[in-house]
C-alpha positions in Angstrom: 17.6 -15.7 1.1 14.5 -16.3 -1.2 11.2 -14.0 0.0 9.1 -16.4 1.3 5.9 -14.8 0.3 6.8 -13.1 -2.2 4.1 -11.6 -4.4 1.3 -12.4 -1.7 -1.6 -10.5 0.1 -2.2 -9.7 3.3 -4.7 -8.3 6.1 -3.4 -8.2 9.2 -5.4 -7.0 12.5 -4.4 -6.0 15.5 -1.3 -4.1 14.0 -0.6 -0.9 15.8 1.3 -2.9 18.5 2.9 -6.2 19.3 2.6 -9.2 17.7 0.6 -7.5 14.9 3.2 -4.6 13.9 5.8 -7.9 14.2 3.9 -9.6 12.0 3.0 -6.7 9.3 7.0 -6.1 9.3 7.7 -10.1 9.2 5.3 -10.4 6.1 6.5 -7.2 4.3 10.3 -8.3 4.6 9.3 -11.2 2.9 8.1 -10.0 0.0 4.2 -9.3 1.0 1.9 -6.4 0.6 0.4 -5.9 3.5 -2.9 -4.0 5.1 -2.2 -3.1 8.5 -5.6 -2.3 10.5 -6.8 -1.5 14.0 -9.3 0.3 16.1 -5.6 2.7 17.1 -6.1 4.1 13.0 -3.1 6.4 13.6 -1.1 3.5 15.3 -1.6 0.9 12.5 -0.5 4.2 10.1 2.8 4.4 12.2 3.1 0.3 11.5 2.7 1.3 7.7 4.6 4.2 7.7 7.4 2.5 9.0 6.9 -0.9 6.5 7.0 1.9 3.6 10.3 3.3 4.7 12.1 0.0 5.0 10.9 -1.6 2.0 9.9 1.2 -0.2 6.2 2.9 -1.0 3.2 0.8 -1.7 4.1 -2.2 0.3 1.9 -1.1 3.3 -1.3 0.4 3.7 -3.5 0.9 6.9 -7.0 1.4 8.2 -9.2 1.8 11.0 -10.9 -1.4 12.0 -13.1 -2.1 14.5 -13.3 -6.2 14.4 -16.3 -6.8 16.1 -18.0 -4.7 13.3 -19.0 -6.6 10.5 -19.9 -3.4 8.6 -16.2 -2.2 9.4 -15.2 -5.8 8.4 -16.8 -5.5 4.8 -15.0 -2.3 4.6 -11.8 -4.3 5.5 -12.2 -6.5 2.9 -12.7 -3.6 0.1 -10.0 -2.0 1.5 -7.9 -4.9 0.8 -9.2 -5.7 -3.1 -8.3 -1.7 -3.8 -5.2 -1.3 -2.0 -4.0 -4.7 -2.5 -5.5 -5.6 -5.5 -7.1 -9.2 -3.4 -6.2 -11.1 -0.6 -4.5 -14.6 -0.2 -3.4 -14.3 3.4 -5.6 -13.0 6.4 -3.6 -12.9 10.1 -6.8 -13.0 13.0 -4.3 -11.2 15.4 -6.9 -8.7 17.5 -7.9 -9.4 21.2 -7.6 -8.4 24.2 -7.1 -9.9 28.2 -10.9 -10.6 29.9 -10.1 -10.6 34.3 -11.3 -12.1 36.8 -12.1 -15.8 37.8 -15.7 -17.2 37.7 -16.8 -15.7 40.1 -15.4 -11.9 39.7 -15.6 -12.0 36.0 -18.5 -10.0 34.8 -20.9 -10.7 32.0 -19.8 -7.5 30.4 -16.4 -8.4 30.4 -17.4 -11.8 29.2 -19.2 -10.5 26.5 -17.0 -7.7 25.2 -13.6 -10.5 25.3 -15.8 -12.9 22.9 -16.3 -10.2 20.9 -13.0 -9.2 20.2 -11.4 -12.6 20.9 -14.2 -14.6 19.0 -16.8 -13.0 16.5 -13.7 -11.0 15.4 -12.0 -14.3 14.3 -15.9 -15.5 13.2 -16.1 -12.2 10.8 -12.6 -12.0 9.4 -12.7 -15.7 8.0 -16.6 -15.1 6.1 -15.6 -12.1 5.0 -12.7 -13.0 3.7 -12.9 -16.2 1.5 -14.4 -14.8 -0.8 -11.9 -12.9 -2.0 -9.6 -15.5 -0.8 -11.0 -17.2 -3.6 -10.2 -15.1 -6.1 -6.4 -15.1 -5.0 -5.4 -19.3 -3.9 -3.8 -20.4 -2.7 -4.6 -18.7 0.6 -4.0 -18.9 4.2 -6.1 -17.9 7.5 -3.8 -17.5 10.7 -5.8 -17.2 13.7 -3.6 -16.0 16.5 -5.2 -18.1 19.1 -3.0 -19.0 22.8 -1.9 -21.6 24.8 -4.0 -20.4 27.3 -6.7 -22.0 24.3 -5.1 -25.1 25.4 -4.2 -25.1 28.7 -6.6 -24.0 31.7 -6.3 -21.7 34.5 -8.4 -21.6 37.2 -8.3 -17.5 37.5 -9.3 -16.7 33.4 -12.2 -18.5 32.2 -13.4 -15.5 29.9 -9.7 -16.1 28.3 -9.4 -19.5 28.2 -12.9 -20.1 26.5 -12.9 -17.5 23.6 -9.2 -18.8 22.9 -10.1 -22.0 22.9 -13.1 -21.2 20.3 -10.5 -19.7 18.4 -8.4 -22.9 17.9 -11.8 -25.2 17.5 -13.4 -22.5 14.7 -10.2 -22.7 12.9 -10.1 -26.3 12.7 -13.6 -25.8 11.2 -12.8 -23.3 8.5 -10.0 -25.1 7.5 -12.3 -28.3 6.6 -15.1 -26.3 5.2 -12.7 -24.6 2.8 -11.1 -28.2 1.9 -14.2 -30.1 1.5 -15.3 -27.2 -0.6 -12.1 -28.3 -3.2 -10.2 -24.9 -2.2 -6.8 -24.2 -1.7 -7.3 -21.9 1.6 -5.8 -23.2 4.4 -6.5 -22.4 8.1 -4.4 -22.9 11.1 -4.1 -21.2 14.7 -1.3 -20.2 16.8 -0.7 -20.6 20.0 1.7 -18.5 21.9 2.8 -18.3 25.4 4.0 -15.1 27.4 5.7 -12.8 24.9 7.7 -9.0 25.3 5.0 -6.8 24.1 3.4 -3.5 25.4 0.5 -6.1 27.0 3.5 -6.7 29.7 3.7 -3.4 29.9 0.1 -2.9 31.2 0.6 -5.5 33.4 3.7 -4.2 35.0 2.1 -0.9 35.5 -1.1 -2.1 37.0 0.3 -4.1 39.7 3.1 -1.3 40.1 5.7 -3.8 40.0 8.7 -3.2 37.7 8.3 -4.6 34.4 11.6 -6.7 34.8 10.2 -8.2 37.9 6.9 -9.4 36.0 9.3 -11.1 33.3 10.8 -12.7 35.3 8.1 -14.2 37.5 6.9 -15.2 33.9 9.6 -16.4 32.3 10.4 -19.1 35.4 7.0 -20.3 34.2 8.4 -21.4 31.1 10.7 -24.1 30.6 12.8 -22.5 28.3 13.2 -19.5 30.4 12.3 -17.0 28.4 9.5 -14.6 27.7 9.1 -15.1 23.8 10.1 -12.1 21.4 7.5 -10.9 19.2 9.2 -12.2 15.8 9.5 -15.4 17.9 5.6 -15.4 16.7 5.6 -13.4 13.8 8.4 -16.5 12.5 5.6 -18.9 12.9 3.4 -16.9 10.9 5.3 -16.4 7.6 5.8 -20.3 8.1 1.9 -20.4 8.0 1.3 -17.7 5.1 4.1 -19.4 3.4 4.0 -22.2 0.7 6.2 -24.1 3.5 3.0 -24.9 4.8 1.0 -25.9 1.9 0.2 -29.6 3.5 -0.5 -27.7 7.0 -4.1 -27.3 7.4 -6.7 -27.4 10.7 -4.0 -27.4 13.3 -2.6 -25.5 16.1 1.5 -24.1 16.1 2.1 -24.1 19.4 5.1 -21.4 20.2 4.8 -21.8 24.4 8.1 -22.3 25.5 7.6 -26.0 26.4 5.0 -24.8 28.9 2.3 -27.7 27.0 4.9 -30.3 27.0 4.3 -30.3 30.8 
């Protein structure tokens, strides 16, 4: 089968773990370069390291990257014009869970999930089109959720910064296009999916992990947890050429649960 971005760029936060190291792998298999970074430096190294053994030296690179930095954001972006020689796809993947419900959530906790869930996403896309510009056509991925889309009365913290996720990217994607760009910007929208987040959660209620899956996969009307390559597919349809007519919506991969 044909490398379906073959020859293209990519930044990709968030990629120690999870979705992120899915994706990193996803891109690289397909013919990407890829810059894997994360505030875990030595975890998005082990992402890297691993991307380099499969598909040879030089195809991954890593960093340590705080996203709600914009000073570690415009080293990001260097990062990417040395190592990768520019940038022409950039994968928003970073954030984190906020608890509690409105009236146990705190304003720290409030503050600190918009940060990662929100100015991260904010920073990423102005940093980045600049250099995007250099290297079109280009695509922004914001990994977003269907919690972005759907409500629940016991994450409000959650459910807002998602939701600003899937609402800036709608915005960036008509800037860039009214500007006469070819930089396209979509979000994703996942449901529950197998990664080390479960883990946590498992752990913290002291429940065994397989009970926790299944609670959440009876949730879904598929009845399943999603696989992280179920997500990571979504997103090489994004960075792809595939997509070229796809800009300023939202992939939903939730199972069913929003056809509800």
């Amino acid at each position: 089968m044909a490398k379906r971005v073959e020859g293209k760029l990519a930044l990709v936060t968030g990629a120690a773990q999870g979705l992120g190291a899915a994706t990193c792998q996803m891109l690289a298999r397909h013919g990407a370069k890829v810059l894997c970074t994360d505030v875990n430096a030595d975890g998005a190294a082990g992402t890297a390291d691993a991307i380099n053994t499969e598909f040879g030296a030089g195809t991954a690179f890593s960093l340590g990257h705080d996203v709600t930095s914009e000073e570690q954001w415009e080293v990001a972006i260097a990062a990417a014009a040395e190592h990768l020689g520019g940038l022409s796809i950039l994968v928003n993947n970073a954030g984190i869970g906020i608890r509690g419900d409105i009236e146990t959530c705190t304003l720290k906790d409030w503050q600190r999930g918009f940060a990662v869930n929100v100015d991260s996403v904010f920073l990423g896309c102005q940093k980045a089109i600049p250099l995007m510009k250099d290297n079109q056509p280009g695509s922004i991925i914001n990994i977003s959720s269907i919690a972005g889309l759907i409500a629940s009365d016991t994450m409000p913290a959650y459910n807002a910064s998602k939701a600003a996720v899937w609402m800036m990217s709608k915005s960036v994607a008509l800037y860039c296009a009214k500007k006469g760009w070819n930089i396209r910007c979509n979000s994703v929208h996942p449901t529950f999916v197998d990664t080390p987040i479960l883990d946590g959660i498992a752990t913290n209620a002291n429940i065994p992990k397989e009970v926790v899956m299944g609670k959440l996969a009876r949730q879904i009307p598929l009845g399943k947890v999603g696989e992280p390559d179920d997500i990571a597919n979504g997103v090489l349809y994004l960075a792809s050429d595939e997509s070229k007519f796809m800009t300023g919506a939202e992939l939903k991969l939730d199972g069913g649960i929003s056809a509800m």
